[in-house]
N, CA, C and O of each residue as an XYZ file, in Angstrom:
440
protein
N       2.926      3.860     -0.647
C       1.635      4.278     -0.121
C       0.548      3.984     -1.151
O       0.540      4.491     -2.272
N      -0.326      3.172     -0.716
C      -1.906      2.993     -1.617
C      -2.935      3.486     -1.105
O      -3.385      3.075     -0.035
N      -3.405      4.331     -1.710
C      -4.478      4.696     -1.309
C      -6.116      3.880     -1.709
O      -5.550      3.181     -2.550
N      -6.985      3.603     -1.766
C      -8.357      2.873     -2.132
C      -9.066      3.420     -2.589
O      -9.542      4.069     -1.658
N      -9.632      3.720     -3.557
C     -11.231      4.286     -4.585
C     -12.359      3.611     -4.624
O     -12.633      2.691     -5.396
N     -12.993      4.048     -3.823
C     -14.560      3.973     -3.981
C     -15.165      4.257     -4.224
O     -15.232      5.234     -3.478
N     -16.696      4.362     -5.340
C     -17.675      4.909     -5.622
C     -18.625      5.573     -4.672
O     -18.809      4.794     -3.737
N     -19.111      6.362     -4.558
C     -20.324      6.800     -3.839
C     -21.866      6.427     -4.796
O     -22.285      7.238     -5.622
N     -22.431      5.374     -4.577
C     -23.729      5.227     -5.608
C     -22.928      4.991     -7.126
O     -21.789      4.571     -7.325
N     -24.169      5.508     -8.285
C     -23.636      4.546     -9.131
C     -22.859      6.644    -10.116
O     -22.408      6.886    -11.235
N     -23.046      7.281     -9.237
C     -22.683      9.087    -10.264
C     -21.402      8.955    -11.278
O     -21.376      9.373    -12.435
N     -20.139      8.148    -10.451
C     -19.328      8.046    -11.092
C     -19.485      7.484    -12.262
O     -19.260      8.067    -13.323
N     -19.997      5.967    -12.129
C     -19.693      4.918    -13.418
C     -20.737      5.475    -14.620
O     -20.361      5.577    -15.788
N     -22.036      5.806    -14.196
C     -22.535      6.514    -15.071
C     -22.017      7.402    -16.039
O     -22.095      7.229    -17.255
N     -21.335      8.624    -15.307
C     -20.414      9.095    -16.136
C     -19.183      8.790    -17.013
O     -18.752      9.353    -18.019
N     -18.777      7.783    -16.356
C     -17.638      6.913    -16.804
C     -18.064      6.256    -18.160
O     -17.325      6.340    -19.141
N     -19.308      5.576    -18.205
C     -19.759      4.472    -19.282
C     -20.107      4.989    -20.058
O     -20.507      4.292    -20.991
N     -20.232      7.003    -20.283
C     -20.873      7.820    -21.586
C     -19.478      7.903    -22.785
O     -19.446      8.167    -23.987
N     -18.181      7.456    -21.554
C     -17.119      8.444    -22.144
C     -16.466      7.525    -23.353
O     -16.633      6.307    -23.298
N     -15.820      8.031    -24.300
C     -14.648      7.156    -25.536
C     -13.820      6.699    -24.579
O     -13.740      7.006    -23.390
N     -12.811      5.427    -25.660
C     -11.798      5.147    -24.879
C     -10.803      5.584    -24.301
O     -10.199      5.274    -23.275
N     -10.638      6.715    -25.448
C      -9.179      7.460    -25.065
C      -9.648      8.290    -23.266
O      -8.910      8.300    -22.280
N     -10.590      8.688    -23.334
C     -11.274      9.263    -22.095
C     -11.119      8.551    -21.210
O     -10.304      8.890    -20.351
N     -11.895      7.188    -21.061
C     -11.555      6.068    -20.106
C     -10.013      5.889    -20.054
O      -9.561      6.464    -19.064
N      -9.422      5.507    -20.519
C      -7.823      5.211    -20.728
C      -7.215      6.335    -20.111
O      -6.141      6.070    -19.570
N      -7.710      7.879    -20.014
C      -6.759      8.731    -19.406
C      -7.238      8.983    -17.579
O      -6.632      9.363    -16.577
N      -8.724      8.503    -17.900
C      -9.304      8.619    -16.643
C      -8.310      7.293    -15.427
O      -7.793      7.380    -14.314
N      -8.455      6.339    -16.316
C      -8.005      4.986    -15.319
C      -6.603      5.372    -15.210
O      -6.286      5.116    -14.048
N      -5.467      5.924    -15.920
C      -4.327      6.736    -15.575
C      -4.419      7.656    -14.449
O      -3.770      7.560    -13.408
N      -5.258      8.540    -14.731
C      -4.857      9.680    -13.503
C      -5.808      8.495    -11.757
O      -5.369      8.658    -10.619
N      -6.610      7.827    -11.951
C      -7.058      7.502    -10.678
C      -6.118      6.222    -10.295
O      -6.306      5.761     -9.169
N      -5.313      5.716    -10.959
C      -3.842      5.348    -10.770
C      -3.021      5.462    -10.455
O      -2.340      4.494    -10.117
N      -2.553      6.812    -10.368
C      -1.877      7.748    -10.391
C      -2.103      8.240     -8.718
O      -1.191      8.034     -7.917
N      -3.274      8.840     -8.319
C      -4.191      8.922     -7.276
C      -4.015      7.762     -6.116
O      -3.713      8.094     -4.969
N      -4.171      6.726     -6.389
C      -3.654      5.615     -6.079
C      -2.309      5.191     -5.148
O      -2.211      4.957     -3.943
N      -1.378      5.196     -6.173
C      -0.307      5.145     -5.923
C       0.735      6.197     -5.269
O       1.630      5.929     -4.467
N       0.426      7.356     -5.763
C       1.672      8.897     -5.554
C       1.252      9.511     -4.190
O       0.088      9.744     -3.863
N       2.392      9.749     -3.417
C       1.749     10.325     -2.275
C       1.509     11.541     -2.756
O       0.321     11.769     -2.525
N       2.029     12.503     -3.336
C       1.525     13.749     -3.288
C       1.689     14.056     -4.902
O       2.645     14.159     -5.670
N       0.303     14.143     -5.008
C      -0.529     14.109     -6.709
C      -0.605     15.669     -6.756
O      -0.954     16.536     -5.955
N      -0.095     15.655     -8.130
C       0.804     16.911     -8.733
C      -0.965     17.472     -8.954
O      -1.921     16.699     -9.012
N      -1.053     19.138     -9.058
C      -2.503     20.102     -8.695
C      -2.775     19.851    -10.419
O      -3.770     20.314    -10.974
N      -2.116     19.346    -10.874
C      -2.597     19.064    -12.676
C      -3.679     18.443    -12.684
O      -4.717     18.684    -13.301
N      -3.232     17.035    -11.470
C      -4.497     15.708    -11.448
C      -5.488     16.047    -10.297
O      -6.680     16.069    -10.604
N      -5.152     16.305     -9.055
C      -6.008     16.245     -8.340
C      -6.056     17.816     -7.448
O      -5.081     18.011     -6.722
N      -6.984     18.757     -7.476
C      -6.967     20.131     -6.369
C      -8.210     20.212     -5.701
O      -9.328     19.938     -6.138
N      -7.868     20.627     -4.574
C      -8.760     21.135     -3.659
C      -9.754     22.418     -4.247
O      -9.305     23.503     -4.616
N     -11.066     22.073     -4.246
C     -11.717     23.036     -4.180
C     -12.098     23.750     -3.461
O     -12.845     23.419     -2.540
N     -11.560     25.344     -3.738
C     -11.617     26.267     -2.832
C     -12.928     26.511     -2.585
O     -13.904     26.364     -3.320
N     -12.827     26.982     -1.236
C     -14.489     27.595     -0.891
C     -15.029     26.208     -0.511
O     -16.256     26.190     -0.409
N     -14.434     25.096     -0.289
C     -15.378     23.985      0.022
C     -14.662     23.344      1.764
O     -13.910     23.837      2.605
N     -15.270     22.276      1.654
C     -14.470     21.348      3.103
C     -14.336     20.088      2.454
O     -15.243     19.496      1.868
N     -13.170     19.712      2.588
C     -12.733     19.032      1.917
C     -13.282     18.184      0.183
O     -13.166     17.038     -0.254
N     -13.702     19.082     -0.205
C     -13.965     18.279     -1.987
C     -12.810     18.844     -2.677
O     -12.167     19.891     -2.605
N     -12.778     17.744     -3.391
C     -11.372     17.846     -4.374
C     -12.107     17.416     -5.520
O     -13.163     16.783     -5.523
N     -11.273     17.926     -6.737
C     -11.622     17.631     -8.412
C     -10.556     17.036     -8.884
O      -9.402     17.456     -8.796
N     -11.054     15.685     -9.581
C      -9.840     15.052    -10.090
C      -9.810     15.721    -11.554
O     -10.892     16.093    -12.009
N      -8.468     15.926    -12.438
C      -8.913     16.523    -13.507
C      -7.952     15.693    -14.257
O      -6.932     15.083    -13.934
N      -8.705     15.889    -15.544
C      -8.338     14.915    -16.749
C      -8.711     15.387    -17.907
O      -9.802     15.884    -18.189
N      -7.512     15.179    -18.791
C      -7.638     16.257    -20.032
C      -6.996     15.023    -21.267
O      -6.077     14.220    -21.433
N      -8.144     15.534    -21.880
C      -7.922     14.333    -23.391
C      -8.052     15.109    -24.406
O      -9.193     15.482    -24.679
N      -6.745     15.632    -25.366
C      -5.975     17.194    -26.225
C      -7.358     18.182    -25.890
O      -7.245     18.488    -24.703
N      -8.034     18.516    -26.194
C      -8.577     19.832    -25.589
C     -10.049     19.874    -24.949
O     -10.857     20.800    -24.871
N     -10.110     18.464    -24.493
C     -11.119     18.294    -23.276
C     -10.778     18.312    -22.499
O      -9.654     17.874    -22.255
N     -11.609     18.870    -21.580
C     -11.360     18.918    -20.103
C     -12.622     18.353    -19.041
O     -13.767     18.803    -19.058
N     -12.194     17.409    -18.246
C     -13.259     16.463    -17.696
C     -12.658     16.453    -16.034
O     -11.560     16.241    -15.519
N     -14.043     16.808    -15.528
C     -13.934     16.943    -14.063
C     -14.622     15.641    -12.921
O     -15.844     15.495    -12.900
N     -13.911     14.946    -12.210
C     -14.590     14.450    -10.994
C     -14.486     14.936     -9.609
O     -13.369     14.913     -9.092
N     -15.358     15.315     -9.025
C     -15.356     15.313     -7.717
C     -15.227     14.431     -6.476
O     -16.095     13.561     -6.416
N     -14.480     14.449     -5.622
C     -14.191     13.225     -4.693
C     -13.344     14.296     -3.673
O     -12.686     15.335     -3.718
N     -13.792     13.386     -2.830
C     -13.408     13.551     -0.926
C     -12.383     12.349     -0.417
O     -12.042     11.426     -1.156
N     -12.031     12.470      0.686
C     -11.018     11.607      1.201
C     -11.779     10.994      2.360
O     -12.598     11.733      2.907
N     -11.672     10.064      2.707
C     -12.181      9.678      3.859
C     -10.861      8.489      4.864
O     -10.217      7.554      4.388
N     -10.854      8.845      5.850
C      -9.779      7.905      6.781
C      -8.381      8.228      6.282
O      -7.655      7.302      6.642
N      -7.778      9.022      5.695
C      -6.688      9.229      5.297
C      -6.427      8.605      3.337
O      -6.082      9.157      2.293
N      -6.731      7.574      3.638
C      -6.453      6.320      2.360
C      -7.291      6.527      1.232
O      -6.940      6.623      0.056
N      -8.709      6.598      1.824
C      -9.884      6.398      1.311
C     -10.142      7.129      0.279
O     -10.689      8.161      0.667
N     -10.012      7.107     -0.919
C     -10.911      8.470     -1.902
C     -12.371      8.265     -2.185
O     -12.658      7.159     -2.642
N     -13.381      9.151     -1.992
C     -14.616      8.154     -2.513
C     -15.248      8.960     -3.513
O     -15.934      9.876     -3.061
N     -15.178      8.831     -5.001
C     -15.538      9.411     -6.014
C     -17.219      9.524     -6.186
O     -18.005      8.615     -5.919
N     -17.593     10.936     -6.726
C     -18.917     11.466     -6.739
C     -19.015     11.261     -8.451
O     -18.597     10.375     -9.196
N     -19.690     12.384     -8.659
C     -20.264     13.018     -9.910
C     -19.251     13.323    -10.750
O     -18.199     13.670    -10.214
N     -19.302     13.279    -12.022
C     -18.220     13.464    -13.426
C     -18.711     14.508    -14.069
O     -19.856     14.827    -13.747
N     -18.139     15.187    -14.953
C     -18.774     15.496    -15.972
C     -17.690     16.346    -17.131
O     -16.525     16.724    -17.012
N     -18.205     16.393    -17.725
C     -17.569     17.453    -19.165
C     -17.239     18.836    -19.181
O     -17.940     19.494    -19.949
N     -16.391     19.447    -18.567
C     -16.398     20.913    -18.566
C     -16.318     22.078    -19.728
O     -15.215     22.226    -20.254
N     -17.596     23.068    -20.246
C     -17.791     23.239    -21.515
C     -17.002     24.424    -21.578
O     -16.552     24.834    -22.648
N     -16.676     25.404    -19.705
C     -16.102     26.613    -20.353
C     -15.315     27.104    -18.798
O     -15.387     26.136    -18.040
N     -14.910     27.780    -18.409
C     -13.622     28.152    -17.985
C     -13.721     27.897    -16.303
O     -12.786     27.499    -15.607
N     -15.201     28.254    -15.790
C     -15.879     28.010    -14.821
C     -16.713     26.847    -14.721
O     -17.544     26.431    -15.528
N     -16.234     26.209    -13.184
C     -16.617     25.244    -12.856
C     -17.938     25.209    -13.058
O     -18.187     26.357    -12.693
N     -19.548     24.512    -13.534
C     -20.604     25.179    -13.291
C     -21.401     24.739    -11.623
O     -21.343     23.616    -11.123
N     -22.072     25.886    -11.037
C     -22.172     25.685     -9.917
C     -22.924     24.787     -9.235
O     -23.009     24.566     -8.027
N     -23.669     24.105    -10.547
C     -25.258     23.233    -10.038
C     -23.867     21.966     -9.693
O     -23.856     21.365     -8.619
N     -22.963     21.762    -10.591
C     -22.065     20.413    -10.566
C     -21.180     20.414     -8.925
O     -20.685     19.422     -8.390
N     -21.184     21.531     -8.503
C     -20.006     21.582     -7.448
C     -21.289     21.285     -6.166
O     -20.966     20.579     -5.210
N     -22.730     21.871     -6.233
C     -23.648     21.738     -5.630
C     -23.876     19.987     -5.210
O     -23.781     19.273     -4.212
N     -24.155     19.887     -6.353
C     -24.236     18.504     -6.576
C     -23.146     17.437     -5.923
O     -23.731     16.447     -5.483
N     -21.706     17.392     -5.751
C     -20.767     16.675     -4.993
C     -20.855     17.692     -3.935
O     -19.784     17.701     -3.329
N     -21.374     18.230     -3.637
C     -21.094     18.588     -2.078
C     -22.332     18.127     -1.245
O     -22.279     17.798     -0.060
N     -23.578     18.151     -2.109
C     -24.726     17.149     -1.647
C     -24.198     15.799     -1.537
O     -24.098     15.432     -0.366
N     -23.880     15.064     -2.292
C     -23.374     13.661     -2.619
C     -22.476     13.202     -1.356
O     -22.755     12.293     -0.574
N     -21.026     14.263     -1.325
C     -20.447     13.952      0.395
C     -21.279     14.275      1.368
O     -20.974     13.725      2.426
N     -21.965     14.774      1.408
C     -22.471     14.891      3.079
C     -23.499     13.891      2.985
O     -23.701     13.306      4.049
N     -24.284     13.491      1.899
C     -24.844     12.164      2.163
C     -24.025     10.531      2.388
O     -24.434      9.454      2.821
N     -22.532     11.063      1.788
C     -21.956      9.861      2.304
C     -21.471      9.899      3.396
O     -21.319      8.833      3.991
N     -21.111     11.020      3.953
C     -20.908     10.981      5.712
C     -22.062     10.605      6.660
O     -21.947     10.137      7.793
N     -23.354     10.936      5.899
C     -24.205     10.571      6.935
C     -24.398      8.895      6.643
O     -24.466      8.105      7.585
N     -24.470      8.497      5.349
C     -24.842      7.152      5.222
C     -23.526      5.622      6.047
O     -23.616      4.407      6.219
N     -22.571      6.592      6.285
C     -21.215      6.013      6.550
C     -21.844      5.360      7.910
O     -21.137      4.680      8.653
């Protein structure tokens, strides 16, 4: 089973192009990973509760912790939002605001 990754606009790569290598290198692992596995262990990818369908991909480089947001679309489809750096235990809410704006503008732009 393959699944397909797509950007939504440019939120992702932006975030992507701030990060070190080792960051990139663990990021392109887990959306690999995403990719390929039918059922991606809640380490890499969970549903965010309280939402309709947004999910957080998560990725940890020794004691960072780095969040993307992304939705599914057509079964296959993942289409990645907004990134960012998580500084403390809680998600912050402007960021979860923010990919849930981002999908519903890609459902409407679809």
């Amino acid at each position: 089973m393959t699944r397909t990754i797509i950007f939504h606009e440019n939120h992702f790569i932006e975030f992507y192009i701030t990060q070190n290598e080792k960051v990139k290198m663990k990021i392109q692992y887990v959306l690999e990973l995403i990719k390929q596995v039918d059922r991606v262990p809640e380490k890499f990818l969970k549903h965010l509760s309280g939402t309709e369908g947004l999910y957080e991909i998560r990725i940890e480089v020794k004691s960072d912790i780095y969040r993307i947001f992304c939705c599914f679309d057509e079964g296959k489809l993942v289409i990645l939002f907004n990134g960012f750096q998580k500084k403390s235990q809680k998600t912050p809410k402007e960021e979860i605001d923010r990919a849930k704006r981002l999908m519903t503008e890609y459902f409407q732009l679809k």
